[in-house]
DOZASE-769377 format. One record per residue (C-alpha): residue number from 0; x, y, z. Coordinates in steps of 0.2 Angstrom, whole numbers, plus 2048, in hexadecimal, padded with zeros to 3 digits. Each point is the difference from the previous one (the first is absolute). Layout:
REM residues N
- NUM  X  Y  Z
...
//
This chain:
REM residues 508
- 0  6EB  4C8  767
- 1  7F5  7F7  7F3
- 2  803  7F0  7FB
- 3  804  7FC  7F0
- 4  806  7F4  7F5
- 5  814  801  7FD
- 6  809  7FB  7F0
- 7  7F1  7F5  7FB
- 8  7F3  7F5  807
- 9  7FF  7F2  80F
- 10  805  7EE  7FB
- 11  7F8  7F2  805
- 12  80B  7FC  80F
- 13  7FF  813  806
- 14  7F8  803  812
- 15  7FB  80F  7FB
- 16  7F5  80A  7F4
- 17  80A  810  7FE
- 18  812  807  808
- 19  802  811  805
- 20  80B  810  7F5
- 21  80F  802  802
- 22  806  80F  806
- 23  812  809  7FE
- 24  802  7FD  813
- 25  7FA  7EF  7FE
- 26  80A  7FC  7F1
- 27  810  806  80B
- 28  7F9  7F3  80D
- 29  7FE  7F3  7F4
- 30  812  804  7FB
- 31  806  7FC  811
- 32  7F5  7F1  803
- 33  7F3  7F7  7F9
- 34  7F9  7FD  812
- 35  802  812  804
- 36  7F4  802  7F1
- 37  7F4  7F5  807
- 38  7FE  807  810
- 39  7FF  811  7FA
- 40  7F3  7FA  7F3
- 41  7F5  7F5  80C
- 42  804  805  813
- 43  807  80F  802
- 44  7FA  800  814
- 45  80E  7F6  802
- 46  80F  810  7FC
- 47  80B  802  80F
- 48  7FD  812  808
- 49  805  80D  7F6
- 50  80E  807  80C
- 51  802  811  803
- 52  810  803  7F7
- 53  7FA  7F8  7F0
- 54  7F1  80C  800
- 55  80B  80C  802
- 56  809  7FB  7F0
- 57  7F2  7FF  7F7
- 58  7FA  813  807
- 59  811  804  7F9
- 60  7FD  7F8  7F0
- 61  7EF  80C  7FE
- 62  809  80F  806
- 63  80F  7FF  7F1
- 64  7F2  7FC  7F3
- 65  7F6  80F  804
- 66  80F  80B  800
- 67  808  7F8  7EF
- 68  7ED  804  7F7
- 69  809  813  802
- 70  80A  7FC  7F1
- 71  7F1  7FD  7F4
- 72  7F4  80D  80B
- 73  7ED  802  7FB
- 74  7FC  7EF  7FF
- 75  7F1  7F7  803
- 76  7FF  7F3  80E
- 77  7F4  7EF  800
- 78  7FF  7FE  811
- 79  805  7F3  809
- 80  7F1  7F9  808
- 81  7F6  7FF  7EF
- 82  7FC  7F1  7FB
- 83  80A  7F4  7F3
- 84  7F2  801  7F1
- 85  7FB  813  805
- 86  813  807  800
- 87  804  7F8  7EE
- 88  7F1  806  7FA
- 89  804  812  807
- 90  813  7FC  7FA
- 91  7FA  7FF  7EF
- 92  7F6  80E  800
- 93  80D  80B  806
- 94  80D  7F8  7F2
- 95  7F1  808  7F2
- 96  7FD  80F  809
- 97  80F  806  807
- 98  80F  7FA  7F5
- 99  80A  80F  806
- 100  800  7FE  813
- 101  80A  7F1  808
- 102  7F3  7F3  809
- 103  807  7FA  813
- 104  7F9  7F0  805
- 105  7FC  7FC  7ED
- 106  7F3  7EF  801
- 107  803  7F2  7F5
- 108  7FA  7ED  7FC
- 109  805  7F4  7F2
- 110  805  7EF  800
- 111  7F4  7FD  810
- 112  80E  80C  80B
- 113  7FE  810  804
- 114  80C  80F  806
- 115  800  80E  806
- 116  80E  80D  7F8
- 117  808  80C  80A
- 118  802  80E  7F2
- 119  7FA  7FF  7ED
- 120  809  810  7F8
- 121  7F9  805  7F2
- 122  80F  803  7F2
- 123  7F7  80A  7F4
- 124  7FC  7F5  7F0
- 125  7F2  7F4  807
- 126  80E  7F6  809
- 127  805  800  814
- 128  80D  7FD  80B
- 129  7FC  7F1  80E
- 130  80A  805  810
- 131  7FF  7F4  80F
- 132  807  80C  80F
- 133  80C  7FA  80E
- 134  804  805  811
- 135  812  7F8  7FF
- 136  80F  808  7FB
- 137  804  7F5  7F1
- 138  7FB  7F3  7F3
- 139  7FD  7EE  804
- 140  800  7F1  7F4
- 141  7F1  7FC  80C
- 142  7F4  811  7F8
- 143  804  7FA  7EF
- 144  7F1  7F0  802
- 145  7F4  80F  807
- 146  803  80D  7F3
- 147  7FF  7F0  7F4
- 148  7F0  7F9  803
- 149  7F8  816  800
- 150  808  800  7EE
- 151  7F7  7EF  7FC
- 152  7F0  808  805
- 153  802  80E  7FB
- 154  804  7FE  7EE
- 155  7F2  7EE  801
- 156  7F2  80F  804
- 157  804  80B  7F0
- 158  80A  80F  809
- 159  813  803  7F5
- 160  80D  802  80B
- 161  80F  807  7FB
- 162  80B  7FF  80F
- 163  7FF  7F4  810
- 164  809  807  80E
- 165  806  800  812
- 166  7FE  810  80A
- 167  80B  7FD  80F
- 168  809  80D  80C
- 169  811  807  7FF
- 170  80A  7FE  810
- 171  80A  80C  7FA
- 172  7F5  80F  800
- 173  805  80D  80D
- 174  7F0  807  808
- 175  803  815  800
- 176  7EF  803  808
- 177  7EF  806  7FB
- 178  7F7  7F4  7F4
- 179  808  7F2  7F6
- 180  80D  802  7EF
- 181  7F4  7F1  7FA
- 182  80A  7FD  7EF
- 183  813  7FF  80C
- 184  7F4  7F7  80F
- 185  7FB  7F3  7F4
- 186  808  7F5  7F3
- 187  7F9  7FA  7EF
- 188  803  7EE  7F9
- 189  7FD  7F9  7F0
- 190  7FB  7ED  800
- 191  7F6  7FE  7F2
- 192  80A  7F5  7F6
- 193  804  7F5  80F
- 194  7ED  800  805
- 195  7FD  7FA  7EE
- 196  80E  7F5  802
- 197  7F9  7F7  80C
- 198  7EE  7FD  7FC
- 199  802  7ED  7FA
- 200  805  7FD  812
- 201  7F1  809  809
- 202  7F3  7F8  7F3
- 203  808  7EE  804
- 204  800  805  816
- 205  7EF  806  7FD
- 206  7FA  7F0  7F7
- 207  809  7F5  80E
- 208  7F5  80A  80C
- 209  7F1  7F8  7F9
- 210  800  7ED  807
- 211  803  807  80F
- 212  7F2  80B  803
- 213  7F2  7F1  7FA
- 214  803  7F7  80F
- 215  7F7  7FE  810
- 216  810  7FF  809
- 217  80E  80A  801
- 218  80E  7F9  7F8
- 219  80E  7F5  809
- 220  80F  80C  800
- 221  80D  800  80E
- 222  807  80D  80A
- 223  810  807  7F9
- 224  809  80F  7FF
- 225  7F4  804  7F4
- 226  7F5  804  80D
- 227  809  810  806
- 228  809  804  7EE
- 229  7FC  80C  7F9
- 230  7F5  807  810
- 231  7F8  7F5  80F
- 232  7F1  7F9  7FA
- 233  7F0  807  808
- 234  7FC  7ED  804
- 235  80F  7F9  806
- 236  7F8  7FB  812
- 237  7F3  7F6  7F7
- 238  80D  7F6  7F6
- 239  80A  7FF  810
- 240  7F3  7FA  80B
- 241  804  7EE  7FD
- 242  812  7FF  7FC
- 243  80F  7FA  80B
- 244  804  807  813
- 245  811  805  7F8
- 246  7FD  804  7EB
- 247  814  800  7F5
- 248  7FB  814  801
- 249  805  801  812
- 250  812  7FE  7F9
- 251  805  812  7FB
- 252  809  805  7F3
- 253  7FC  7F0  7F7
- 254  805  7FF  7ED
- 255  7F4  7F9  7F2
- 256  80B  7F2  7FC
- 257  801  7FB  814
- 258  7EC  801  7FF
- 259  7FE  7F4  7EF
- 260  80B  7F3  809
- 261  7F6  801  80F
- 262  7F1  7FD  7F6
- 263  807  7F4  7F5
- 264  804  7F6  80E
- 265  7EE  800  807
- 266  805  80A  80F
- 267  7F4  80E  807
- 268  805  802  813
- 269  812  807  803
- 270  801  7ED  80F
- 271  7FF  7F8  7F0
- 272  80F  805  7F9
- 273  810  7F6  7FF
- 274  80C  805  80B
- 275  80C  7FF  7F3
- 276  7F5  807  7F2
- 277  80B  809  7F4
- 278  7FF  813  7FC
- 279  7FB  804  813
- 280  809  810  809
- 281  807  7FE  811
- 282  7F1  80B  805
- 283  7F3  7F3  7FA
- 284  808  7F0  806
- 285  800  80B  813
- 286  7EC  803  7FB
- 287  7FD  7EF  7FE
- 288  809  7FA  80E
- 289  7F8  80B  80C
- 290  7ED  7FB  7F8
- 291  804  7ED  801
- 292  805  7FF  812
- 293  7F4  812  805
- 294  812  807  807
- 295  806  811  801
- 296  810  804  7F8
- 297  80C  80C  80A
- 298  812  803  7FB
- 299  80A  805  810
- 300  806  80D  7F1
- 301  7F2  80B  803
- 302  7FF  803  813
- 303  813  804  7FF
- 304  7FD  80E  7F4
- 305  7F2  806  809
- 306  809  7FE  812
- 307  80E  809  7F8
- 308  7F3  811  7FB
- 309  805  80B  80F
- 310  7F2  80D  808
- 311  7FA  80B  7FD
- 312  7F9  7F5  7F1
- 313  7F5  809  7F4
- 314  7F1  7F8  7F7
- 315  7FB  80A  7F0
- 316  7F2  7FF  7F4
- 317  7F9  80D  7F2
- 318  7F1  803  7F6
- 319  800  805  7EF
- 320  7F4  805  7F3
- 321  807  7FD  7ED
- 322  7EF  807  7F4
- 323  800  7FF  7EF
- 324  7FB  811  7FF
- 325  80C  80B  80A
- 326  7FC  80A  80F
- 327  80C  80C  802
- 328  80C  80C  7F8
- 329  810  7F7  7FA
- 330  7FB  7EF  800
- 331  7FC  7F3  7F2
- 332  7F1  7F3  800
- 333  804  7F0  80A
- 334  80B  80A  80A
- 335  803  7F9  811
- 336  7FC  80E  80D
- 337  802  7FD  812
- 338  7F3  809  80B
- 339  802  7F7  811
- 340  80C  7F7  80B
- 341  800  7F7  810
- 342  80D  7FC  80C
- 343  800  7F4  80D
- 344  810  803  80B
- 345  806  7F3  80A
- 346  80C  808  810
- 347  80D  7F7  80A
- 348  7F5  7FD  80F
- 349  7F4  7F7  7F8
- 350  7F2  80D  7FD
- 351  7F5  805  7EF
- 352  800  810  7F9
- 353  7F5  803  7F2
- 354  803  814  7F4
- 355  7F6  801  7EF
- 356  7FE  80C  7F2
- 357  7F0  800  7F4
- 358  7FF  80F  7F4
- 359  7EC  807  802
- 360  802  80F  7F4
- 361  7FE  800  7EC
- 362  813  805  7FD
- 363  80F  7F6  7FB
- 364  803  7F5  810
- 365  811  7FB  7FB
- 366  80B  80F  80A
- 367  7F8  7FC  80D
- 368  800  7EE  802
- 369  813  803  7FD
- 370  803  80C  80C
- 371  7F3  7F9  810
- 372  809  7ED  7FA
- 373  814  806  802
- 374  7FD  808  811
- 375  7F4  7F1  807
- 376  80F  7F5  7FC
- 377  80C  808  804
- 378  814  7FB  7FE
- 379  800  7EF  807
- 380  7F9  7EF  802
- 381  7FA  7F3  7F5
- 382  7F3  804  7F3
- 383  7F3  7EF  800
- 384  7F4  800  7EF
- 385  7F6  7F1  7FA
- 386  806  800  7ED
- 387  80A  80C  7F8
- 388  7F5  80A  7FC
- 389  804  80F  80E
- 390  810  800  7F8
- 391  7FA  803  7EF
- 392  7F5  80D  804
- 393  810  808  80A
- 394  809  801  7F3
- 395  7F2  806  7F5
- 396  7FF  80E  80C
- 397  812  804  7FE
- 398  800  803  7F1
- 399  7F2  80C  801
- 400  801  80B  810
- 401  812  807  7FC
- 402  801  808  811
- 403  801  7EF  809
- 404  809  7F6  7F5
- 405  80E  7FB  80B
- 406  7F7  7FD  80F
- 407  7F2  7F3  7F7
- 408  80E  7F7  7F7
- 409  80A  7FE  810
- 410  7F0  7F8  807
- 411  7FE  7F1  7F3
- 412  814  7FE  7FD
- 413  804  7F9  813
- 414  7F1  7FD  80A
- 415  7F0  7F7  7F6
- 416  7FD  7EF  806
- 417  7F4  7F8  7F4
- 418  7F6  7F4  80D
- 419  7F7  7F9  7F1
- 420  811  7F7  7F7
- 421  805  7FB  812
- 422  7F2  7F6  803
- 423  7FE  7F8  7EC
- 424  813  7FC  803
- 425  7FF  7F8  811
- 426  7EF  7FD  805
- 427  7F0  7F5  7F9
- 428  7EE  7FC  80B
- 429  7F4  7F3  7F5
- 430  7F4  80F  804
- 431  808  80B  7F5
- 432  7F7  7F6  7F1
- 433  80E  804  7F4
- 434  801  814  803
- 435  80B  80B  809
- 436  7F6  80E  801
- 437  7FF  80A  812
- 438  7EC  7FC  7FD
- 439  802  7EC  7FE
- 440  810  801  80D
- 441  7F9  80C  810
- 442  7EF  7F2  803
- 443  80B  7F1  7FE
- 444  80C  805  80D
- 445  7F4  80E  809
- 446  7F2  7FA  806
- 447  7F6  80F  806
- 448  805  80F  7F5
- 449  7F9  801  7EE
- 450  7F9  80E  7F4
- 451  7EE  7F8  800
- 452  7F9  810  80D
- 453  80A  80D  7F4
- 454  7F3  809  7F3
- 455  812  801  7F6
- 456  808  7EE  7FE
- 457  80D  802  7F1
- 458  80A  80D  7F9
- 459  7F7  803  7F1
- 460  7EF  803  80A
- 461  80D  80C  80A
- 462  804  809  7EF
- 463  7ED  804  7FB
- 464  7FD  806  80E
- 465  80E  80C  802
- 466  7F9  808  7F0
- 467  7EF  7FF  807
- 468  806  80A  810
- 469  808  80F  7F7
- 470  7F3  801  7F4
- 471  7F5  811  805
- 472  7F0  7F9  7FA
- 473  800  7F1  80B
- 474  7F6  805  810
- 475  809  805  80E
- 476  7FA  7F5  80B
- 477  806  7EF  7F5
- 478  812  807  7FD
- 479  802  801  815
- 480  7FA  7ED  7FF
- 481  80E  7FD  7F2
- 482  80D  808  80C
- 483  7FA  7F6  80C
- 484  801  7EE  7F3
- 485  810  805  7FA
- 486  80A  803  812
- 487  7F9  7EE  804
- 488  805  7FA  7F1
- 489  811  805  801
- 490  804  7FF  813
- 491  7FB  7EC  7FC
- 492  80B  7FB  7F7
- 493  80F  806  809
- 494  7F9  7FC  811
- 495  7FE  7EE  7F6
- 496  813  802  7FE
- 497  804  801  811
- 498  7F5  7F0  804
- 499  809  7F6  7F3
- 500  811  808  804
- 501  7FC  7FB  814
- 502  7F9  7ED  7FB
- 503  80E  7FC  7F2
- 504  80E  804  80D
- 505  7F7  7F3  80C
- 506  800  7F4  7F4
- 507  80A  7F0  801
//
């Protein structure tokens, strides 16, 4: 992007000659932190990997905004690629030229920011409606900065707008089949008054931007909770690099006014802290006892309760898919949709058995799953999950295969064990780094099974590809590949239950 002088000229002390525009995504960042701003401005090399399931978020993101330009159809589009100067010029023409037809990815710059808005509608006396579209199911107080700063440029570059909104989905829509009910699919929010509202404030973050960006060095800005509120920041391993072997975020569940003491008290590394610091939970003073002295901590409590699980001993995990825009008849956007289970099955002589379901057809799995999941478990032994999660989805299930109601609800009211609250309860390894999830927990206690040889290493990879798999257009050739990816997937992380379940019960 050019560089370009921003809310007025270099001063004497200034290391540089010009600072980048702002963009809307870079004034979101700047929101977040003024360091993020920087590196975004000046080193954007330095962004952590964007992971697979964020991209697929984002593909998401794409996906709803095509769909929701079907409520103001025969638009025209400034694509995306164009660049900044090009697309506002081709904005503008179009604002002359067409004044009837909405504009999707309308190009604007005032103020030395620029935007890109999702749909100018056109209302029909000179004026238009600004509507920034959203892939969630509701508003946030966090869209009301981003619609902010579009009516701020917006109105700066000359165009009236009557209304400002938030196009967001309904997750109340029930999907009948065939193409979208887009006016029941989506729902239409009026900000404009609070997008006015708050101008003053984005004019007086904007301006605190400024000093920032003049600099030849980042600026000094700790690490915080700030640095995965409201998302993780795309450079938080840079600003990690250097910090302490065991950062206050290792303490879960950690409360703002736990975090200000620890700060005020000059203390970055969780050994630091008091032992009789104030505000601490049991579960942070067992963190910080097992850092300082490198211990394990192992309640006898937990291997009872698992000596007590008596074969055959079942260990359960689904995948799910939840898409903003529904797949099948009868179900609502976000919906959680189980499409594959594994089983491990642990007998009373010792020996593995592994049974699986994965749905490979474009249909509504949830029969299915139901049905091949009530006679793979059968009518006895213990049920072990990592979180409740399984649970949920069971009962979700319930509720919505009639014809097996009894017999999923018998399954989660006497036999889940949820391995997960076991260990968090009972059990703490320095090498869990603050996090009890299976993929922090399995390599600090398993030291030769991981997920790093799996093409699918998370459930939200496991999701996208389950839609990849049943989509017909995708060749047949990659959906064997993603049946193959999600089989792996899911036989992991039960077959990781089994190793933990085996290693807690040695433990001393």
């Amino acid at each position: 992007m050019e560089q370009l002088p921003l809310w007025g000229s270099t001063t004497p002390t200034s290391a540089r000659d010009s600072i980048p525009l702002l963009s809307k995504s870079r004034f979101i960042a700047g929101l977040q932190c003024h360091k993020r701003l920087y590196y975004e401005c000046y080193h954007h090399d330095l962004r952590d990997p964007l992971d697979l399931t964020t991209r697929a978020l984002f593909e998401t993101g794409a996906r709803v905004g095509i769909v929701a330009r079907g409520l103001f159809g025969g638009g025209v589009r400034i694509p995306g690629d164009t660049p900044p100067d090009e697309a506002a010029r081709t904005t503008a023409a179009a604002l002359e030229q067409q004044a009837t037809k909405a504009i999707y990815e309308a190009a604007f710059h005032h103020g030395n920011v620029r935007i890109r808005v999702d749909i100018l509608a056109p209302v029909g006396d000179g004026s238009w409606d600004l509507i920034e579209v959203k892939s969630s199911a509701g508003y946030k107080e966090d869209y009301l900065t981003d619609v902010g700063i579009q009516l701020y440029v917006v109105e700066g570059a000359g165009v009236p707008v009557r209304r400002a909104c938030i196009l967001h989905v309904n997750n109340q829509y029930v999907y009948e089949g065939g193409p979208y009910v887009l006016d029941q699919l989506f729902t239409l929010r009026d900000v404009t008054e609070q997008a006015r509202e708050v101008r003053p404030l984005l004019l007086s973050q904007l301006e605190a931007m400024r000093a920032p960006l003049w600099g030849s060095h980042p600026p000094p800005i700790p690490v915080g909770p700030h640095c995965k509120r409201p998302y993780t920041c795309p450079f938080y391993t840079r600003c990690h690099l250097d910090g302490p072997e065991y950062p206050l975020e290792h303490l879960p569940r950690m409360n703002p006014k736990l975090f200000r003491a620890l700060r005020d008290a000059d203390i970055e590394d969780i050994r630091d802290i008091p032992e009789d610091f104030p505000l601490l939970t049991d579960l942070h003073r067992r963190i910080r006892a097992c850092v300082i002295t490198g211990s394990v901590h192992s309640d006898p409590e937990l291997k009872r309760a698992l000596d007590a699980l008596r074969p055959p001993v079942h260990f359960l995990d689904f995948e799910t898919c939840n898409p903003a825009l529904p797949l099948f008849v009868g179900t609502k956007p976000f919906q959680q949709v189980p499409f594959q289970w594994s089983d491990h099955v642990l007998r009373p002589d010792g020996s593995l058995e592994h049974r699986e379901y994965l749905h490979t057809e474009p249909t509504d799995p949830r029969r299915d799953v139901a049905a091949s999941l009530i006679k793979a478990l059968g009518d006895e032994g213990p049920i072990v999950v990592y979180s409740g999660f399984e649970e949920r989805i069971i009962r979700l299930l319930a509720e919505d295969v009639e014809e097996w109601r009894e017999d999923l609800l018998a399954i989660v009211e006497s036999r889940m064990v949820d391995l997960l609250e076991l260990i968090r309860s009972h059990y703490y390894h320095p090498s869990f780094r603050g996090s009890f999830s299976i993929k922090e927990v399995l390599p600090a206690l398993i030291d030769d099974l991981d997920y790093e040889d799996l093409e699918i290493r998370e459930g939200g990879q496991a999701a996208v590809a389950f839609v990849q798999m049943i989509d017909e257009e995708t060749p047949v050739d990659r959906r064997m590949e993603l049946r193959h990816a999600l089989r792996a997937y899911c036989r992991r992380d039960t077959e990781a239950m089994v190793r933990l379940f085996h290693k807690l019960r040695e433990a001393e």
